[in-house]
C-alpha positions in Angstrom: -98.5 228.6 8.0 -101.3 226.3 8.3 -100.2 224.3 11.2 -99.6 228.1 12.7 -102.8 228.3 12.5 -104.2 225.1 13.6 -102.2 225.5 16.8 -103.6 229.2 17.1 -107.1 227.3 16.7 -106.4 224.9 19.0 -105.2 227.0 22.0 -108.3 229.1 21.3 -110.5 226.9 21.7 -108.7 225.2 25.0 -109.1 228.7 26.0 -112.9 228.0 25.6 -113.3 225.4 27.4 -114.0 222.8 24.0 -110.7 221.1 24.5 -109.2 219.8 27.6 -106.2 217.9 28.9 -107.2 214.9 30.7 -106.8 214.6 34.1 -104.3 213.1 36.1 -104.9 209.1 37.3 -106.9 209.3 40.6 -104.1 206.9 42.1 -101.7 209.4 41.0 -103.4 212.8 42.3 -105.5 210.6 45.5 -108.4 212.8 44.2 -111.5 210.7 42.6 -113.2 212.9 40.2 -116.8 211.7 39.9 -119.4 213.5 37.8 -123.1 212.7 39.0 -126.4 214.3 38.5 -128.5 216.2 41.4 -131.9 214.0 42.3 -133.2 212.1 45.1 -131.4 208.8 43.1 -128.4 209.6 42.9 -126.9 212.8 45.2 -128.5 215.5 46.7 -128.6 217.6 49.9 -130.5 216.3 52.9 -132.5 218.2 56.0 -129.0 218.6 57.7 -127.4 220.3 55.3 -125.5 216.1 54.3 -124.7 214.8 50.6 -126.9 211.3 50.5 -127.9 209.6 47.3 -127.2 205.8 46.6 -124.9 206.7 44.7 -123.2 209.5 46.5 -122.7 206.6 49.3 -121.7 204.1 46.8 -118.5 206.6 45.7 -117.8 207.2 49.2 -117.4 204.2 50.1 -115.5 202.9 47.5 -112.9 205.9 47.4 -112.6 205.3 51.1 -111.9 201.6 50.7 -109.1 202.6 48.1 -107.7 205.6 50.0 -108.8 208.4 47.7 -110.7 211.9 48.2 -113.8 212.8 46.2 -114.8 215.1 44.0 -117.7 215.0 42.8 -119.0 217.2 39.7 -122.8 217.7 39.2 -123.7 218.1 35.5 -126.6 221.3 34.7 -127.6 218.0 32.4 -127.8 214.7 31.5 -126.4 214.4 28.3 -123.2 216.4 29.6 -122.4 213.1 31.9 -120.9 210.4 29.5 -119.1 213.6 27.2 -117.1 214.3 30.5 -116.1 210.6 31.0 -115.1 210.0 27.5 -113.0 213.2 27.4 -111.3 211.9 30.9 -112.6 215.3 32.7 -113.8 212.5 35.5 -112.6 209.4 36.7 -115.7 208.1 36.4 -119.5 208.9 35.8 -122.0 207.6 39.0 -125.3 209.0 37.6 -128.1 206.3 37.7 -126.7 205.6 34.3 -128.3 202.6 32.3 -126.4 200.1 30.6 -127.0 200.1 26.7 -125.5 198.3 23.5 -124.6 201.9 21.6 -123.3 203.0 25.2 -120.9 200.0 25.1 -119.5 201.3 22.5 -118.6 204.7 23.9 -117.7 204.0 27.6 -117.0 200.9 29.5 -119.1 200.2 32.4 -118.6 198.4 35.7 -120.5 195.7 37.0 -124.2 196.4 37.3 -125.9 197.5 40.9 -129.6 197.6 40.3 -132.0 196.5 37.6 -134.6 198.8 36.6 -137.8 199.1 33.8 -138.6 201.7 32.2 -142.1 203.1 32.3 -144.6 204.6 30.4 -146.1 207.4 32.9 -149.3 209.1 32.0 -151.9 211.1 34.6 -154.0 209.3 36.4 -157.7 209.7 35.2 -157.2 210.1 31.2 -157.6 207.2 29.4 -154.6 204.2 30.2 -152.0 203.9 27.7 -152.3 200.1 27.0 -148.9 200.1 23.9 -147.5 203.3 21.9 -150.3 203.2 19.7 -152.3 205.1 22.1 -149.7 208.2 22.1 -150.3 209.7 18.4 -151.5 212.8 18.8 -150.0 212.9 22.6 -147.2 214.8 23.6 -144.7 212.4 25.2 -141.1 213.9 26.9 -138.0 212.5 27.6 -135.0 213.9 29.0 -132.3 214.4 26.1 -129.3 212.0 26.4 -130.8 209.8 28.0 -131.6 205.8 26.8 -135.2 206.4 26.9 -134.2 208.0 23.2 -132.4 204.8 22.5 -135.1 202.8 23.6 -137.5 204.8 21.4 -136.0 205.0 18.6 -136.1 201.2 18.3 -139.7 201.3 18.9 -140.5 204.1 16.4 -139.4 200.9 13.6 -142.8 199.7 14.7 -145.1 202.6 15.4 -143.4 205.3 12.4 -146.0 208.1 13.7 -144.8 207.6 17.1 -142.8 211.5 18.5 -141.4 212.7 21.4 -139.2 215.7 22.4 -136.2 215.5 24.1 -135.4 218.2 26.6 -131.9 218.8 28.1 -132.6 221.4 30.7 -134.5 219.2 32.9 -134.7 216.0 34.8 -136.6 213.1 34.5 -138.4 213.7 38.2 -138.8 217.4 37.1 -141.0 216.5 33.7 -142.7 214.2 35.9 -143.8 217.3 37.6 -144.7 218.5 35.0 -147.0 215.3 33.8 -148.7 215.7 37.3 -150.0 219.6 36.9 -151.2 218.3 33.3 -148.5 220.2 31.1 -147.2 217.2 29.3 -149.3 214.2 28.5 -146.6 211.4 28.7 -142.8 211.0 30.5 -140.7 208.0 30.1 -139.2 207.2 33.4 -137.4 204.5 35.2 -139.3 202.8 37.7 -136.8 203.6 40.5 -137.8 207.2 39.9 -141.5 206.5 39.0 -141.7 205.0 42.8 -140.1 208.0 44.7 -142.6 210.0 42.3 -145.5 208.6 43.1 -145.1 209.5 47.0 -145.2 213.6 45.9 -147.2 213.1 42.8 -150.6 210.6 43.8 -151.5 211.8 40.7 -149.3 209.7 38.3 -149.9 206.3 37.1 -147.9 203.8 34.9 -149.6 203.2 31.8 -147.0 199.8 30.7 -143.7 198.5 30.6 -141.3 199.2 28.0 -139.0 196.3 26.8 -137.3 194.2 29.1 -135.4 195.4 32.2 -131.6 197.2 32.0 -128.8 197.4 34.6 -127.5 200.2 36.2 -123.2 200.6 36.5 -120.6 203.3 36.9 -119.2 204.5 33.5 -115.5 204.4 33.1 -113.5 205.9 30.0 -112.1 203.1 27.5 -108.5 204.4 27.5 -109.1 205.5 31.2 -106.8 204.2 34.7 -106.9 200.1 34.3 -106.3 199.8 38.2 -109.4 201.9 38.7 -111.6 200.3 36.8 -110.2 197.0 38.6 -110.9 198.2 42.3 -114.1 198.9 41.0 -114.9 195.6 39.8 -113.5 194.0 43.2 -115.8 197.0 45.1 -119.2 195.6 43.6 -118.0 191.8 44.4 -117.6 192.4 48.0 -120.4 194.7 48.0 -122.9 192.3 46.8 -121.3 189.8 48.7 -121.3 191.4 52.2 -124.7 192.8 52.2 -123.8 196.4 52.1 -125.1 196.9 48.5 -128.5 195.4 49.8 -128.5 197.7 52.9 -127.2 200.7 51.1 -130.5 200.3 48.1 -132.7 200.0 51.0 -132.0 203.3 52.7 -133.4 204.7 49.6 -135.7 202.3 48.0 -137.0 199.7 50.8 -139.9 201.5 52.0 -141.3 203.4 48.6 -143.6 200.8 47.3 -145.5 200.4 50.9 -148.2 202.7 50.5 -151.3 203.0 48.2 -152.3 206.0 46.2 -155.3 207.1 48.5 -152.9 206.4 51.5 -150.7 209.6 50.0 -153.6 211.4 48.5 -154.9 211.3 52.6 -151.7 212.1 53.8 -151.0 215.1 51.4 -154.4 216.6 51.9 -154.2 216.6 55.6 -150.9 218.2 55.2 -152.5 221.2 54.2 -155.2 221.2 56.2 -154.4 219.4 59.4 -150.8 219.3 60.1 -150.6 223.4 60.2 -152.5 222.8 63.6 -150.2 221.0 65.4 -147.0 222.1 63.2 -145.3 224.2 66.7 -145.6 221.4 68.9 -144.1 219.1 66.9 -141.2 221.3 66.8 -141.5 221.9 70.7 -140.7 218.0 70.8 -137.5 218.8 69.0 -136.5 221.6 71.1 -136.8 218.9 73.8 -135.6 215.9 72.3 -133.5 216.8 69.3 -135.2 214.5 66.8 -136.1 216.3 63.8 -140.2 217.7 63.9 -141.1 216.2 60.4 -140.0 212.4 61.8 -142.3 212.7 65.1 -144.9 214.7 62.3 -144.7 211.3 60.4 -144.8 209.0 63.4 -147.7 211.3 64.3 -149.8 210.7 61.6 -148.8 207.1 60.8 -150.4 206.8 64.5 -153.3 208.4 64.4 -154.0 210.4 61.1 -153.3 214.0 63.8 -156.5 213.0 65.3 -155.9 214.1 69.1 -159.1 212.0 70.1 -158.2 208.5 68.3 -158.8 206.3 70.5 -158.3 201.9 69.7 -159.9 199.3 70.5 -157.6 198.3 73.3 -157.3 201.9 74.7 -154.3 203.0 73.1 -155.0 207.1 73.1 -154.0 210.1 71.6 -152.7 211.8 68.7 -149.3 209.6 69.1 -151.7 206.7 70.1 -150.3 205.8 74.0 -150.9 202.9 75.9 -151.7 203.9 79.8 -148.4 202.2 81.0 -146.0 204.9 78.6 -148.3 207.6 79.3 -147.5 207.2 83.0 -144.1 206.7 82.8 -143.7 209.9 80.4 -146.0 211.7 83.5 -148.8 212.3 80.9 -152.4 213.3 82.8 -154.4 213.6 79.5 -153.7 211.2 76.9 -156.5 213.4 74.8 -154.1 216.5 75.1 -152.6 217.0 71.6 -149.2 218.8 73.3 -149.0 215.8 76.0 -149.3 213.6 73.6 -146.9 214.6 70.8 -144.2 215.6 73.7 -144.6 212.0 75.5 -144.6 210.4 72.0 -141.0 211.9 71.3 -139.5 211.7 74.8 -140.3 207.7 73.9 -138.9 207.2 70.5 -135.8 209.3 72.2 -136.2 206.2 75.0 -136.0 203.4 72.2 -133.2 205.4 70.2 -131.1 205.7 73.8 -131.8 202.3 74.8 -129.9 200.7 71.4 -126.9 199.1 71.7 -124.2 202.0 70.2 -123.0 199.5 67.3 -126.6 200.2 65.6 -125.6 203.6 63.3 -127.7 205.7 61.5 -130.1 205.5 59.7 -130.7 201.9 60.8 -131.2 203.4 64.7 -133.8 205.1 64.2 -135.5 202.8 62.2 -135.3 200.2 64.6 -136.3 202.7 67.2 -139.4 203.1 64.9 -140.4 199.2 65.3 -139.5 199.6 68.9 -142.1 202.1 69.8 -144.8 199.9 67.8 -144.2 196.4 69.2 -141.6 197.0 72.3 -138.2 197.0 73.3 -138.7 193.0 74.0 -139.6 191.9 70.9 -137.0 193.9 68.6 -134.4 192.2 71.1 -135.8 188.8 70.3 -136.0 189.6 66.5 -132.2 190.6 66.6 -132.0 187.4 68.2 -133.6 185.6 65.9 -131.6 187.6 62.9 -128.1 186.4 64.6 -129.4 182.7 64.5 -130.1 182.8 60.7 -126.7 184.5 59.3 -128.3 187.6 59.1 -126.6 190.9 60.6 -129.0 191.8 63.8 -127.7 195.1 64.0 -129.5 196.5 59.9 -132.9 197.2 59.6 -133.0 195.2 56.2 -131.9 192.3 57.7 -134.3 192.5 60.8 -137.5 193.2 58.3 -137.1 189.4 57.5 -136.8 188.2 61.5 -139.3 190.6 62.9 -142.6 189.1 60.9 -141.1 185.5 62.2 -142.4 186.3 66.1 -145.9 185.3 64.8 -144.8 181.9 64.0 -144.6 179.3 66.8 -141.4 177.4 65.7 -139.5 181.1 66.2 -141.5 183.3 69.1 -141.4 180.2 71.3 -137.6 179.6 71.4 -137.4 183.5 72.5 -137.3 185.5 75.5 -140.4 187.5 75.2 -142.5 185.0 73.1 -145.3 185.8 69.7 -145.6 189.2 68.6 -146.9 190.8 65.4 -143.9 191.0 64.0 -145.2 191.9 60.6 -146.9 195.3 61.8 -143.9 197.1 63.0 -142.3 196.5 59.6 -145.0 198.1 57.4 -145.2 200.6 60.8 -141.7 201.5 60.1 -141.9 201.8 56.5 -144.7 203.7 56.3 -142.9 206.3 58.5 -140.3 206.1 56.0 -142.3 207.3 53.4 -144.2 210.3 55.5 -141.2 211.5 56.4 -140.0 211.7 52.9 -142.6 213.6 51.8 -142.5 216.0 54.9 -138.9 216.8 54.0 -139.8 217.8 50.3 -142.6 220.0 51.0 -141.8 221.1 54.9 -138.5 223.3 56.0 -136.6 221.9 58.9 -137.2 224.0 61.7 -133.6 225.1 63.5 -134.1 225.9 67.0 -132.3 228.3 69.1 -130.2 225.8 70.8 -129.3 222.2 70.7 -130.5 221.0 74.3 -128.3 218.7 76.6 -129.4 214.8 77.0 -130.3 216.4 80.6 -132.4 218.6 78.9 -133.9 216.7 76.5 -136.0 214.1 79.4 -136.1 213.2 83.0 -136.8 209.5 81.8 -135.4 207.0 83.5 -133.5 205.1 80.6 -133.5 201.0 80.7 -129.5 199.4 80.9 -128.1 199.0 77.4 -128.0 195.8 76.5 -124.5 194.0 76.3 
């Protein structure tokens, strides 16, 4: 009777949802089942409607590698990740997950991608947090399961009236929200989230470093798929070894430490107050070149701050900050004329983006396209150049950052076509834009026009050969 009723039990509370079968090997079902958590680290939507996140494009690339599918299951929260993996309802867990001794002893991990520290964050203006002596009294929030509690708990043995709360609804970026409109008083954060933080909320600060730096891996069950867990191991060596781990942490991280506070304190105020003012023309560029409004917005204001008068000290003009020679060839009469101005800027960076060579992809293209407008189609050319000739691949923007600043040195510009250049400016140029146009997509809606126009439509520009 009793094991009656312990089966009875049982099935009741499979029924539930509490108990679960496993699922099958992903080399048996070709299905990867990958549980994740939503946030601009990890995997989220883009403008376009696109999955992105480092590790969204980490997964997909090594399920492709090993002909497998993806699934990929988004926990509401945190502390739901590593209970999936352990009761094999995913393959694996790729969730910006830090490597820790008590986690060891739960899950196995793979080899470690990126090193991160975690932070003490407090709002800028109060008093600086110089050690957790200076949070009694405070109210200080973490995220519940994550290892900031680990972390903590470790440090309590040394300041016993130190508390926090941990809260499982929310994410980490999402209390640092809430730190920034002065709800909470202190968030523990890694700094790879502090960073893309700091570009919405100027507000924030990092009060110190806590402990030493930890490693971020993939979790894998203990008793899970052996030959999994190998490919993954060989994955991350050829990763590492071929660049693509490098290139793949710069799309997301190698432009958010570029700018100062006031730089996005300025750039956030004159969203509000400037931007609105030239907000339809920006989107007539996009009707006419198909490049999205809040990437010209971003150029835009990298250029000139959306001043329409701005005007150098070598007579480059305009809101998108012309030289006489593209103004004529883009049939511009007014240079001072906000709408010329923005429509000849974007009819360019279509120019630079056309002119590439096809075997530069995306995102890469339109950052070299970027550096392009600021220092000329010559010099990128001679910087790929100079990129080939040290090992380095010509064709990915973080491999050309470390040629392009070497056009201001003799020994390099003077063994190349179009000679010295500032090569450091279109990096921080380009980077910058990076950032902008980060913020622009969190706070501005993509504008969808009526209809996608032809390359005849876009510009009557007379496009320079491609390059062989």
């Amino acid at each position: 009777m009793r094991v009656l009723i312990l089966l009875i039990f049982c099935a009741g509370l499979a029924a539930c949802g509490l108990v679960s079968t496993p699922i099958p090997s992903a080399r048996e079902s070709g299905v990867l089942v990958v549980v994740t958590r939503n946030g601009p680290t990890t995997y989220y939507e883009d403008a376009q409607g696109n999955f992105v996140g480092l590790e969204h494009d980490l997964v997909t690339l090594f399920a492709k590698e090993n002909g497998l599918k993806v699934e990929f299951v988004v926990a509401n929260q945190f502390q739901e990740i590593l209970p999936k993996v352990i009761a094999r309802q995913a393959h694996l867990a790729a969730a910006g997950i830090t490597m820790t001794n008590e986690r060891k002893r739960r899950v196995l991990f793979s080899t470690a991608y990126q090193a991160v520290q975690q932070q003490l964050v407090y709002r800028a203006g109060q008093a600086k947090p110089q050690s957790f002596k200076d949070l009694a009294g405070k109210k200080l929030h973490v995220v519940a399961g994550t290892s900031y509690i680990e972390r903590l708990t470790q440090v309590k043995r040394k300041y016993p009236d130190l508390r926090w709360e941990a809260i499982g609804n929310r994410q980490t970026e999402d209390l640092l929200a809430s730190l920034a409109e002065g709800e909470i008083d202190f968030v523990m954060a890694d700094s790879q989230i502090v960073q893309l933080s700091l570009n919405f909320h100027p507000e924030l600060a990092v009060g110190f470093d806590v402990g030493q730096p930890e490693y971020l891996a993939w979790a894998f069950p203990k008793d899970g798929d052996a030959w999994l867990y190998k490919k993954s191991l060989q994955f991350f060596a050829k990763i590492q070894r071929d660049g693509t781990l490098k290139r793949l942490q710069d799309r997301y991280y190698g432009h958010i430490e570029r700018l100062e506070q006031a730089d996005v304190i300025g750039f956030l105020a004159k969203m509000n107050t400037v931007l609105p003012k030239y907000r339809d023309l920006f989107q007539e560029a996009q009707d006419i070149t198909g490049i999205d409004w809040r990437l010209l917005a971003a150029l835009g204001y990298q250029e000139s701050k959306w001043d329409p008068l701005a005007t150098s000290p070598t007579n480059v003009r305009g809101l998108m900050m012309l030289t006489e020679d593209t103004a004529d060839l883009m049939g511009v009469t007014d240079r001072l004329d906000p709408e010329q101005s923005i429509i000849a800027g974007a009819k360019y960076l279509l120019n630079q983006q056309e002119t590439l060579p096809p075997r530069i992809t995306e995102p890469d293209r339109t950052w070299f396209a970027l550096a392009a407008y600021n220092v000329g189609y010559g010099h990128l050319e001679d910087a790929r150049v100079l990129a080939q000739r040290q090992g380095l691949n010509p064709n990915a923007w973080p491999d050309l950052k470390r040629s392009l600043p070497l056009l201001s040195k003799a020994e390099f510009h003077s063994s190349v076509k179009h000679g010295y250049a500032r090569g450091g400016e279109p990096v921080i140029f380009t980077e910058n834009i990076r950032t902008y146009y980060d913020i622009l997509v969190k706070y501005e809606k993509p504008y969808r026009p009526f209809f996608t126009p032809t390359a005849r439509e876009r510009t009557s520009v007379k496009r320079k050969p491609k390059p062989t």
